[in-house]
C-alpha positions as CSV (number, residue, x, y, z in Angstrom):
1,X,-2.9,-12.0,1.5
2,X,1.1,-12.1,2.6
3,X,3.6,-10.1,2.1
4,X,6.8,-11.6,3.3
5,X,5.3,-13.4,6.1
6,X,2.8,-10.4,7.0
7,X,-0.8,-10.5,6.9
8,X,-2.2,-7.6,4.2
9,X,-5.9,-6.8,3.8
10,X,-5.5,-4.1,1.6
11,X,-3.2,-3.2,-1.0
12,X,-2.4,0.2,-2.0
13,X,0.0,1.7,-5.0
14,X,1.0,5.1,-4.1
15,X,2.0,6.1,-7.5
16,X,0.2,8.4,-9.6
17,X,-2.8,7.5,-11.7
18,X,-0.9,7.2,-15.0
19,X,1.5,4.9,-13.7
20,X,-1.7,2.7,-12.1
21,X,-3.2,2.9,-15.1
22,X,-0.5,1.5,-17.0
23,X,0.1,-1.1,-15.0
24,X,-0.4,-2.4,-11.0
25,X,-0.5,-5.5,-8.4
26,X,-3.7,-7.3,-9.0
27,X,-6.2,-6.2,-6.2
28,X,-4.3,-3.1,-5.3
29,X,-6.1,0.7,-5.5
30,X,-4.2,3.5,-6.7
31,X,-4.0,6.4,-3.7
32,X,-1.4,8.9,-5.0
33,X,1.5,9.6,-1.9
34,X,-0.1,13.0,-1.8
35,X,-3.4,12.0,-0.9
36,X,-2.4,8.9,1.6
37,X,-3.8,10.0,4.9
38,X,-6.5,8.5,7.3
39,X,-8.7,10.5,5.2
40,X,-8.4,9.1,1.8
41,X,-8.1,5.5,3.7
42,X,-11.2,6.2,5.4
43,X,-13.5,7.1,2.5
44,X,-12.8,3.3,1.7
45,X,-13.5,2.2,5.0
46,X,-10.0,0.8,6.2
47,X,-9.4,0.8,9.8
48,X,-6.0,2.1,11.4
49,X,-6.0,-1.4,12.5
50,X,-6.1,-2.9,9.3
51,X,-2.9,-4.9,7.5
52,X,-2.1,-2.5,5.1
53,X,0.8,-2.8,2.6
54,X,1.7,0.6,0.3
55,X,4.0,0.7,-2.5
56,X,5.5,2.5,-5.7
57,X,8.1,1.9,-8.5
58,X,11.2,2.3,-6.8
59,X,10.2,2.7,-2.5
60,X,10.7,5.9,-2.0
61,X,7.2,6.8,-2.4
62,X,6.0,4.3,-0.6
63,X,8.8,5.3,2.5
64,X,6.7,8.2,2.6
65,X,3.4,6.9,2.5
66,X,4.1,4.2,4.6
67,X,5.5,7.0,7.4
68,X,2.7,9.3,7.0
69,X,0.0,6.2,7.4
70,X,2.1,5.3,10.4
71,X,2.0,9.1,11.7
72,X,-2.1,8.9,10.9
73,X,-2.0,6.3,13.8
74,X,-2.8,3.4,11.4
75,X,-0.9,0.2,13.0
76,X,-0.2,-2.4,10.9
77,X,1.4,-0.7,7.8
78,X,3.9,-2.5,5.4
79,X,6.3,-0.4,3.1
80,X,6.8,-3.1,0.5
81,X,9.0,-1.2,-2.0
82,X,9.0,-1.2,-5.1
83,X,6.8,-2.9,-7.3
84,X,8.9,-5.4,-8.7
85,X,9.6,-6.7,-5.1
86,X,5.5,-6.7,-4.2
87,X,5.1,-9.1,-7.0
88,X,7.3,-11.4,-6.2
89,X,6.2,-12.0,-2.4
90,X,2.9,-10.8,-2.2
91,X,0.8,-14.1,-2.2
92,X,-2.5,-15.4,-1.6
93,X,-3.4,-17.3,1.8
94,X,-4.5,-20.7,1.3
């Protein structure tokens, strides 16, 4: 996938569950901002050197996730905002 010109393997909504539930990007997984860490990334087997793209309703959870990935040592980490804005430029190679 891309995400304003940036190569994404994994998606990731940093809201909470409720908010997931009600509603996400296709293909995303819901890891609340409080559990992002290389922890809850590695129980689903993403590398720090994976294209990773995190985001929430608004961006300021996803400022936070995406700083505390970075901190984690994971490389290629995207804050995409809010929601609203994912949609609209996330896009399928090919």
């Amino acid at each position: 996938m891309k995400f304003r010109n940036k190569t994404v393997a994994h998606v990731i909504d940093v809201r909470s569950r409720l908010e997931f539930f009600f509603g996400h990007v296709p293909g995303a997984v819901c890891i609340p901002v409080q559990r992002v860490g290389h922890a809850a990334l590695a129980e689903r087997g993403i590398a720090r050197d994976a294209g990773i793209l995190v985001y929430c309703a608004s961006g300021s959870r996803s400022a936070v996730a995406a700083s505390a990935l970075k901190s984690a040592g994971f490389t290629r980490v995207v804050d995409g905002g809010g929601m609203a804005e994912v949609r609209k430029h996330l896009r399928a190679e090919g």
